[in-house]
Each structure stands twice: as C-alpha cells, then as structure tokens.
Backbone as JSON, one array per atom type, in Angstrom:
{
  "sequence": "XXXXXXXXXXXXXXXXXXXXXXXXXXXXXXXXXXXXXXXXXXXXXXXXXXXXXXXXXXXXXXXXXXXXXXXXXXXXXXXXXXXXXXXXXXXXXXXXXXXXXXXXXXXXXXXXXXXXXXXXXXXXXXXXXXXXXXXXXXXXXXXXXXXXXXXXXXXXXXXXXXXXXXXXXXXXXXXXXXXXXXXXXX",
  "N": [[-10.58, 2.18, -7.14], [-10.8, 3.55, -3.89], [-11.96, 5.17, -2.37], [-14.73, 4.37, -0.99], [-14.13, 2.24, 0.26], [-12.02, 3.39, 2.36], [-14.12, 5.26, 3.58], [-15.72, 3.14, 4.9], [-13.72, 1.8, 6.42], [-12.65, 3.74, 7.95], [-14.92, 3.89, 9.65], [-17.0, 6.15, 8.47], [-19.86, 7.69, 6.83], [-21.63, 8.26, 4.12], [-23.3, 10.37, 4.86], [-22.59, 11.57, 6.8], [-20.21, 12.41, 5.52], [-21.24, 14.45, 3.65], [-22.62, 16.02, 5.25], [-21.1, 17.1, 6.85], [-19.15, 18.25, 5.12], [-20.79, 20.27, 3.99], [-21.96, 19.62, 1.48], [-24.52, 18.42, -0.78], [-26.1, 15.51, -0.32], [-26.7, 13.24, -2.17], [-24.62, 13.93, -4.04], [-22.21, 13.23, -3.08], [-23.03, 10.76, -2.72], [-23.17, 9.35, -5.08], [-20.47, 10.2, -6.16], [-19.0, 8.32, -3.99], [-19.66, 5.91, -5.0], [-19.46, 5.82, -7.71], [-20.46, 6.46, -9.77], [-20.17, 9.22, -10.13], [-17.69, 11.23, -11.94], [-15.16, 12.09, -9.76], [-13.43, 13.84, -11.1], [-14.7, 15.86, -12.92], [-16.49, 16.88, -11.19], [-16.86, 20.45, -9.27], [-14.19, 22.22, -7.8], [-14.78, 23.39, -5.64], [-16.28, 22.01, -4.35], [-15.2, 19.66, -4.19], [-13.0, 20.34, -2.87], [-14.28, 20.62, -0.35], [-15.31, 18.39, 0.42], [-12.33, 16.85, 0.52], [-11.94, 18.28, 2.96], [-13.6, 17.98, 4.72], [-12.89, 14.96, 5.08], [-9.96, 15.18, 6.27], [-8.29, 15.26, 4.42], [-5.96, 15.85, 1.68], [-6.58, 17.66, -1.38], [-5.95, 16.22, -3.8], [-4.76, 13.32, -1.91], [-7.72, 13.06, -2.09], [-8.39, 12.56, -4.29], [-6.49, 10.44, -5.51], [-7.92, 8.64, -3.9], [-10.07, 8.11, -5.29], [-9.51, 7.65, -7.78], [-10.53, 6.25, -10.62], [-9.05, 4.64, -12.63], [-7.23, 3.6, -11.77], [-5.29, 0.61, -10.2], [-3.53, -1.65, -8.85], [-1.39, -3.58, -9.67], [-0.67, -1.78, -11.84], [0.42, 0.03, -10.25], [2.54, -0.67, -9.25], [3.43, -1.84, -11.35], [4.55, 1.25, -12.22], [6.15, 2.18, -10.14], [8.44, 0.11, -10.66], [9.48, 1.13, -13.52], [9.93, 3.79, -12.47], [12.22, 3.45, -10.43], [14.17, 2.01, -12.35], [14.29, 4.35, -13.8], [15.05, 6.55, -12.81], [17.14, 5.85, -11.06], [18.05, 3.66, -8.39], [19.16, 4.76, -5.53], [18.41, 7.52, -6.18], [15.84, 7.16, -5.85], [15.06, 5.89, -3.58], [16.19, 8.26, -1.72], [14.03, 10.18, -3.04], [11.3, 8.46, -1.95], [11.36, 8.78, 0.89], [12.01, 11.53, 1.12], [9.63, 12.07, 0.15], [7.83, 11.4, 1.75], [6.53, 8.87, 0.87], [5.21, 6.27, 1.46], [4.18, 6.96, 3.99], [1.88, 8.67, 2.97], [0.65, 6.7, 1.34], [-0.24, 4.6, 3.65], [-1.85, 6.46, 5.63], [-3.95, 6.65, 3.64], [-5.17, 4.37, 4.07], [-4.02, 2.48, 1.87], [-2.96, -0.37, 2.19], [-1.12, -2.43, 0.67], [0.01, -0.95, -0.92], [1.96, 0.46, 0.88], [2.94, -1.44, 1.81], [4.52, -2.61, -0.26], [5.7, -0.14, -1.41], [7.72, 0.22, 1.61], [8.64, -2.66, 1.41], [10.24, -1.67, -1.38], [12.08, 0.12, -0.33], [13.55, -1.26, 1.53], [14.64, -3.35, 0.46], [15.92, -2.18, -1.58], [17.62, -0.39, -0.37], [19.21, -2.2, 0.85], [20.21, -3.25, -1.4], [21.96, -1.34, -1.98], [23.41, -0.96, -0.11], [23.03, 0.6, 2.16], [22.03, 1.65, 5.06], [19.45, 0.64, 7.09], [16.64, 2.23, 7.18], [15.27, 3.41, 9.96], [12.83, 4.48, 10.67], [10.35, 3.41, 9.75], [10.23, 1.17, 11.79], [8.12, 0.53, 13.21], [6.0, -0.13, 11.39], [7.02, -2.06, 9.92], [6.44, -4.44, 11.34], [4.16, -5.56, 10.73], [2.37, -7.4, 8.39], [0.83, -8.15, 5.05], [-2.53, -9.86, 5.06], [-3.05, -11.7, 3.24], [-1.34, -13.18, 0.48], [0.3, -11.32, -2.1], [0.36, -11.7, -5.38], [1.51, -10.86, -8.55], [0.05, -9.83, -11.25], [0.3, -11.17, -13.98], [1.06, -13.46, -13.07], [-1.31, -14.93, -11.64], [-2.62, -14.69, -13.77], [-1.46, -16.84, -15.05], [-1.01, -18.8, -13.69], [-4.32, -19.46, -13.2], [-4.92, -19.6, -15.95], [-3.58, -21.39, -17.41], [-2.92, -23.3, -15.78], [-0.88, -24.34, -14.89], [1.42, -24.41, -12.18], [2.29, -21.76, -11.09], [1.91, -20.12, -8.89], [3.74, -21.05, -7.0], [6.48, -21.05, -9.11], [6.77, -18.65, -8.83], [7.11, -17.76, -5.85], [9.31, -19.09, -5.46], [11.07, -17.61, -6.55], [11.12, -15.18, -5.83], [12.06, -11.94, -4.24], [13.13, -11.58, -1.06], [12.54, -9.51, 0.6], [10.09, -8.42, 0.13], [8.78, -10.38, 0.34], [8.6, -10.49, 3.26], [6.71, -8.9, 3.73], [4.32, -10.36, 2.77], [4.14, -9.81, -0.27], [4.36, -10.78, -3.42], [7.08, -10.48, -5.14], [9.03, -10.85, -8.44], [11.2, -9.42, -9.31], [12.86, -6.65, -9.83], [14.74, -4.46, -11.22], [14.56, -3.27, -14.1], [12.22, -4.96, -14.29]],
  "CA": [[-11.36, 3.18, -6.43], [-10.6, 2.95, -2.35], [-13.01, 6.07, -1.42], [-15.7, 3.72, -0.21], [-13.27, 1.53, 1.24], [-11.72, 4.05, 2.64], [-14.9, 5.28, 4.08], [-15.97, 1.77, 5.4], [-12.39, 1.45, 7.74], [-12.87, 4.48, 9.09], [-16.55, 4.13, 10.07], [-17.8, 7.52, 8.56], [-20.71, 7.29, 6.46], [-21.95, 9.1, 3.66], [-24.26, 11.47, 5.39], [-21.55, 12.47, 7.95], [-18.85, 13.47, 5.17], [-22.16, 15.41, 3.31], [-23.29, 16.91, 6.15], [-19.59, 18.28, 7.28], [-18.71, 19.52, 4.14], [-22.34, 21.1, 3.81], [-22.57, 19.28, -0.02], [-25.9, 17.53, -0.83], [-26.28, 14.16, -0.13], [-26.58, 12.65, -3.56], [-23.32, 14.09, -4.55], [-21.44, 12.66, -2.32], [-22.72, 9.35, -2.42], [-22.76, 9.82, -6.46], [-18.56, 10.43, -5.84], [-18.19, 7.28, -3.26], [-20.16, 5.12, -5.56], [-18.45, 5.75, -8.62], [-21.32, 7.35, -10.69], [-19.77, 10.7, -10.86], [-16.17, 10.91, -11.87], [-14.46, 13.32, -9.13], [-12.54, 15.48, -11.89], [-16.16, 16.36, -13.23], [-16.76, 17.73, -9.97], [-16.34, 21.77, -8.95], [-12.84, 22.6, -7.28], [-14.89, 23.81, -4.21], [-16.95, 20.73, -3.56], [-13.76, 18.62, -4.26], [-12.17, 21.0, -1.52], [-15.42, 20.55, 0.85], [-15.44, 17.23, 1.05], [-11.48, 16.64, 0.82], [-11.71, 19.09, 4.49], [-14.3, 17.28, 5.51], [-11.97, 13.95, 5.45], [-9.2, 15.37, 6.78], [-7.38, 14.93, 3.53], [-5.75, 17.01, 0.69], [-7.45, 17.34, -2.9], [-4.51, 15.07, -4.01], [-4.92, 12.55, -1.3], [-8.72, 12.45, -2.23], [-8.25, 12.2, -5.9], [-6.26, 8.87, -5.3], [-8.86, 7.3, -3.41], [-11.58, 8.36, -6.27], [-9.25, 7.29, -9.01], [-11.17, 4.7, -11.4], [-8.37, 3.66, -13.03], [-6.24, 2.72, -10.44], [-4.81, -0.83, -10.09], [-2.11, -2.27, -7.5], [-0.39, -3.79, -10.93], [0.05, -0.43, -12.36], [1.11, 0.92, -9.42], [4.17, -1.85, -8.83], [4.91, -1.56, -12.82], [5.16, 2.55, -12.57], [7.38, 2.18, -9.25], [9.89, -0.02, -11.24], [9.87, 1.97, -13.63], [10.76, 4.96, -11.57], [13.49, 2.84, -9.79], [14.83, 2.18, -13.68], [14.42, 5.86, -14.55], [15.44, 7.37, -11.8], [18.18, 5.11, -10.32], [17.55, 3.16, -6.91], [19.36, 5.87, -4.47], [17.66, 8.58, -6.24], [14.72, 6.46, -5.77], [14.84, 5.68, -2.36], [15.95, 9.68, -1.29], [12.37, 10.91, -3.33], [10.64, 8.16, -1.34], [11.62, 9.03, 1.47], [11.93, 12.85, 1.11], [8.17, 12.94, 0.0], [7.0, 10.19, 2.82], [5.12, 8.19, 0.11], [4.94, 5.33, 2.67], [2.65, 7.23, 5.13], [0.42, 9.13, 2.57], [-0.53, 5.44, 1.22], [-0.74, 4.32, 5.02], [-3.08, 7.6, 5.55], [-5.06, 6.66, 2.85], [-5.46, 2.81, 4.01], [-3.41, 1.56, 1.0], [-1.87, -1.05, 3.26], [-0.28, -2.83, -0.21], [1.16, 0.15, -1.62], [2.38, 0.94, 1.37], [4.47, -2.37, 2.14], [5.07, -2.52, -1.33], [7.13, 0.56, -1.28], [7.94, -0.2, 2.52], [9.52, -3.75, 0.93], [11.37, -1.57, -2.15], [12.92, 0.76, 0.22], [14.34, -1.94, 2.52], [15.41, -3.94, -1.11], [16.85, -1.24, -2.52], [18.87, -0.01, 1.1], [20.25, -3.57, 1.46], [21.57, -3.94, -2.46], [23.01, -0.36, -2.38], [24.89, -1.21, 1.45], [22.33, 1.89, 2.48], [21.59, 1.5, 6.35], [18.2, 0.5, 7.23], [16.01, 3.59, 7.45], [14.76, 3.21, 11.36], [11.77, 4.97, 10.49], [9.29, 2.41, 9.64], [10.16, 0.27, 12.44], [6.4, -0.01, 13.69], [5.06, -1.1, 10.33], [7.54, -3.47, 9.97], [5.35, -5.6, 12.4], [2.5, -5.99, 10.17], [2.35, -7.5, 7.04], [-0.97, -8.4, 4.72], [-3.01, -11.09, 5.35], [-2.67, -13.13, 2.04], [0.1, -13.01, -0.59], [-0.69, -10.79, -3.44], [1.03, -12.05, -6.81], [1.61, -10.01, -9.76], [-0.9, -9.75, -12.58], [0.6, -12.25, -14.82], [1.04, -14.87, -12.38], [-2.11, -15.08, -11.47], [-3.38, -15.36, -14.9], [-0.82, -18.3, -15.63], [-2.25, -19.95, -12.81], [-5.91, -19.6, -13.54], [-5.49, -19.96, -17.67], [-2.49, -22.33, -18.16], [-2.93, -24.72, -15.0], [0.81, -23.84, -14.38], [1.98, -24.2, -10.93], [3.09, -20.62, -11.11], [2.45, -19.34, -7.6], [4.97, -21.88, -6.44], [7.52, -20.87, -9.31], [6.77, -17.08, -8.16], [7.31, -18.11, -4.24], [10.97, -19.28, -5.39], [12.12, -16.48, -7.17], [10.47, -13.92, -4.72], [12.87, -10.97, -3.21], [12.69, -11.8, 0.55], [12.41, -7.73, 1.47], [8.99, -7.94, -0.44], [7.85, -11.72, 0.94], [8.02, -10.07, 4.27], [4.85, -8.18, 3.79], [3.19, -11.04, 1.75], [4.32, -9.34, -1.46], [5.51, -11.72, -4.51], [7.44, -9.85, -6.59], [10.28, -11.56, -8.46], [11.98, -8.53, -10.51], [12.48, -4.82, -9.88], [15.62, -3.67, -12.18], [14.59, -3.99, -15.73], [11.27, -5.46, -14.25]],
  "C": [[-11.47, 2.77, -4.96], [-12.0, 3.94, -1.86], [-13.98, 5.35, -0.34], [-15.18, 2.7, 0.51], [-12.3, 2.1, 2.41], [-12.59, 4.73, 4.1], [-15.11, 4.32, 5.58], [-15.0, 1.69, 6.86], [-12.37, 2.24, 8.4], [-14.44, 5.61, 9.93], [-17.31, 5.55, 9.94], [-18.59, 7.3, 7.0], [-20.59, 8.7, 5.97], [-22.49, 10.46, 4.12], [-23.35, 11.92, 6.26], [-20.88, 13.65, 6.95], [-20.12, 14.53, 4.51], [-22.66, 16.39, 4.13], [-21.89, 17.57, 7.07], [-19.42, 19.03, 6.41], [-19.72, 20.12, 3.27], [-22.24, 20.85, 1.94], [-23.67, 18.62, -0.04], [-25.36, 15.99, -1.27], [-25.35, 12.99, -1.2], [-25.14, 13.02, -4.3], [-22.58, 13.22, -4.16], [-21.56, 10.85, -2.36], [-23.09, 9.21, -4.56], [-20.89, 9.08, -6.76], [-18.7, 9.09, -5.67], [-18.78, 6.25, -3.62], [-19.55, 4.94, -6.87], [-19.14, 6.14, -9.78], [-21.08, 8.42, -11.02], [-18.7, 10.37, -10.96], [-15.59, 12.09, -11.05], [-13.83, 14.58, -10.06], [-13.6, 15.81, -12.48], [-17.22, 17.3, -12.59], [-16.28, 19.4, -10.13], [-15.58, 21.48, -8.41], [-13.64, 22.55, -5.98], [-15.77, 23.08, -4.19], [-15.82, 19.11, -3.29], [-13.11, 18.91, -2.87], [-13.43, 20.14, -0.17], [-15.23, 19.44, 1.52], [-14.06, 16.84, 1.01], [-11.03, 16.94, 2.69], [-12.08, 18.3, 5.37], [-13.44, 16.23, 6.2], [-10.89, 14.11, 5.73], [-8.23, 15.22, 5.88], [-6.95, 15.95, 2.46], [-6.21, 16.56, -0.45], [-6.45, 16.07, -3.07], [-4.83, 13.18, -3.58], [-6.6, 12.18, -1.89], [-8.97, 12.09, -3.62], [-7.53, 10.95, -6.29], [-7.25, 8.42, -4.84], [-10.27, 7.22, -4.53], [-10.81, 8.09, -7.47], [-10.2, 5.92, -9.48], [-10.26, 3.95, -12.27], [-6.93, 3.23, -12.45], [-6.14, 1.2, -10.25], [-3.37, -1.26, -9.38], [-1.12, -2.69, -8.8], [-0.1, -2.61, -11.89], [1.07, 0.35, -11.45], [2.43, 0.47, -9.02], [4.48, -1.32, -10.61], [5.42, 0.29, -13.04], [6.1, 2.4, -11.1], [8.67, 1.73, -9.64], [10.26, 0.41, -12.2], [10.62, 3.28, -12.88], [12.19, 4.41, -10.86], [14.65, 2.98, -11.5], [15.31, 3.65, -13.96], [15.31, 6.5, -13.78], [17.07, 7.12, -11.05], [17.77, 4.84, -8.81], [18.02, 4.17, -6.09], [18.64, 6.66, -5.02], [15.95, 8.48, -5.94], [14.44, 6.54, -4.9], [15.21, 7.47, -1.48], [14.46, 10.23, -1.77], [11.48, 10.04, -2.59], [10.47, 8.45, 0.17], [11.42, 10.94, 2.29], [10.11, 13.15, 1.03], [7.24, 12.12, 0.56], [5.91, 9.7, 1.71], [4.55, 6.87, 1.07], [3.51, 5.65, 3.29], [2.18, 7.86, 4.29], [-0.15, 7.74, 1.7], [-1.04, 5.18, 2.36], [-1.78, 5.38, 5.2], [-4.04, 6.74, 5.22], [-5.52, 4.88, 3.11], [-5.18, 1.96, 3.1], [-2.49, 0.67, 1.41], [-0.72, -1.99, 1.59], [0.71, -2.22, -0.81], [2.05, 0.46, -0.71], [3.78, -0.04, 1.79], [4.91, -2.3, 0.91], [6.15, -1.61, -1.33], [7.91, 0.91, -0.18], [9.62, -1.27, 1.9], [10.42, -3.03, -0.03], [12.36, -0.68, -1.2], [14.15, 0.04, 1.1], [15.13, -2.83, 1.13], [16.03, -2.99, -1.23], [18.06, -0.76, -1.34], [19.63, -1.17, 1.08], [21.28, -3.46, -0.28], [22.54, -2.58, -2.36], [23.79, -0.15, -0.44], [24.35, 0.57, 1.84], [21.89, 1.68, 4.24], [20.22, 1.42, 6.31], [17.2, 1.68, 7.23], [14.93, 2.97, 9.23], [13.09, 3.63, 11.43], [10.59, 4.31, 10.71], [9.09, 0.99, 10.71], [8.62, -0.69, 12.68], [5.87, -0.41, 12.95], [5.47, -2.08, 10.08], [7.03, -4.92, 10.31], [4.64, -6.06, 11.9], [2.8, -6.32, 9.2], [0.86, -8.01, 6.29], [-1.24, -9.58, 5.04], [-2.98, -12.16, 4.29], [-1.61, -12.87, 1.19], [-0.83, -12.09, -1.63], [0.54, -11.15, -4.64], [0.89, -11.15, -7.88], [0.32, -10.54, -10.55], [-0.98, -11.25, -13.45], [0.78, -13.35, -14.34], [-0.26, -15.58, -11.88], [-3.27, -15.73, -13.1], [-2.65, -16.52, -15.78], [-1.79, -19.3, -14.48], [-3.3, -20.2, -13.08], [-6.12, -20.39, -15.62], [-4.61, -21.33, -18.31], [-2.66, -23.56, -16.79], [-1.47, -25.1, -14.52], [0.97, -23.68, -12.82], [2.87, -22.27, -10.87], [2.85, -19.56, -9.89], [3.54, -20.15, -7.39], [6.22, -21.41, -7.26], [8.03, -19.24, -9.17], [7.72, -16.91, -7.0], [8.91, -18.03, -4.01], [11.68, -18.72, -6.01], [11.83, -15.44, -6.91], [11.38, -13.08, -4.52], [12.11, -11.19, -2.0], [11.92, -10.8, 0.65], [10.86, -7.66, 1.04], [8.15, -9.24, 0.52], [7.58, -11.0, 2.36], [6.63, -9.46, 4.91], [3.84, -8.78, 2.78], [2.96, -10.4, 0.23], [5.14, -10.3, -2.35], [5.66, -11.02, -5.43], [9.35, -10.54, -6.81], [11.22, -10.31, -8.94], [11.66, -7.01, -10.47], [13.32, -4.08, -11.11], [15.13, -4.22, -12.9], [13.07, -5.07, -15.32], [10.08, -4.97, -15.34]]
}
C-alpha cells in the first residue's frame, strides 16, 4: 500500500486531497490509512479523489492495493518475460510506458526493476539500447533490495546468502541496487 507514501513525497496532506475532491475528511483518510479497502468505495469518490491527485482510477488503485508486494511484482514480470517471450516483452513495456507510470506513482523499485529488465533483455537479444531512459539511468536506490528468499536464508539459516546472491547477480539489475540472479525460467 504506497498511497500514504505516496502522499508523504509529494507533501499533500489528507485534508488538501479531501478538500479538492470535495469528499469528507474521514473517507479519505479511512482510504490512505488502510481501514477502508478502495474497491468498497463508490466509482465517483474513487474518481474524485483519483482527479484530485492528478492520477487515473488505475494509477490510484495501485497505490491503494493491500496486497501488493515488490516480490510479487518481480515473480509476475518473469513470468510475463517466460509467457510472453523477452522481445514481445520488452515492445509491451515499452509500448505501454510501464517505466514512467511506476516513476509517476513513486515506485522507484519497480521502476528500475523493469528499467534493469529492459536494458537485460535489449543486451541478450543484440536489441539497441532504448535512449529513452537516459536520465533515470543516473539514479539508482539507495540500498540493495534482495529477493524474498534470500533474505529469509540469511535471517533463518545464518547462510551467507547476500554474498552468494551478489555473485550471481545480472549486472543490468545491480546497476540500480537490484539483486536478482534469474529471469528466464526464474
């Protein structure tokens, strides 16, 4: 659930988005608290306050998902790479700018994440760089983020397993402080 993080980064406060998109108060901070579930909501208070934030239902229904998780969201991407095939992969990413509607939405992980598969996947299929993203290029996150399961070898088994992560990394992903060892058949 980003909404309130979301919020937070771009310094607008409950009572602003309530009082733009003329909903009461308590709704709203209801929503960006996580006490109501958004699809429980009316269509036209969903709309109100989507306007309000400058965003589409869509866009605000990601940031109010509750079961959202960065490790779902990497294992349904390689899927889709699997399903789909990597060029067909990288044309629908591309074609439907998923990049910038995570960036939008302040999903800076998702965003290198599929930032890093696009530049992976262009280099194994001898695809030219896409020029596009130059400017994000620049930035990458501030700490490493490790998969799911590596994290819980580390913590439960006492396993050096960031380190055997680190060395079986894809560069294109380390660039943006992403450890992911395995996309095909991941």
């Amino acid at each position: 659930m980003y909404i309130k993080q979301y919020l937070e980064d771009n310094n607008i406060s409950i009572y602003k988005v309530a009082n733009s998109a003329l909903v009461a108060y308590p709704t709203v901070f209801n929503i960006v608290n996580g006490k109501v579930d958004i699809l429980n909501c009316a269509l036209g208070v969903v709309k109100k306050i989507a306007d309000a934030l400058n965003l589409t239902i869509d866009e605000l229904l990601t940031l109010c998902d509750k079961n959202y998780s960065f490790d779902l969201f990497r294992s349904e991407q390689c899927h889709l790479v699997n399903r789909m095939g990597e060029i067909e992969y990288v044309i629908e990413l591309l074609e439907k700018k998923k990049i910038d509607y995570y960036w939008k939405l302040n999903m800076k992980v998702e965003s290198f994440y599929l930032l890093a598969m696009l530049d992976y996947l262009s280099k194994r299929n001898e695809i030219p760089k896409c020029t596009e993203y130059e400017e994000l290029r620049k930035y990458k996150l501030e700490k490493l983020v490790f998969p799911a399961d590596t994290e819980l070898s580390e913590k439960l088994l006492g396993k050096d397993a960031h380190k055997e992560a680190l060395d079986h990394a894809i560069p294109e992903f380390l660039d943006y402080n992403i450890v992911e060892c395995e996309i095909i058949n991941g």
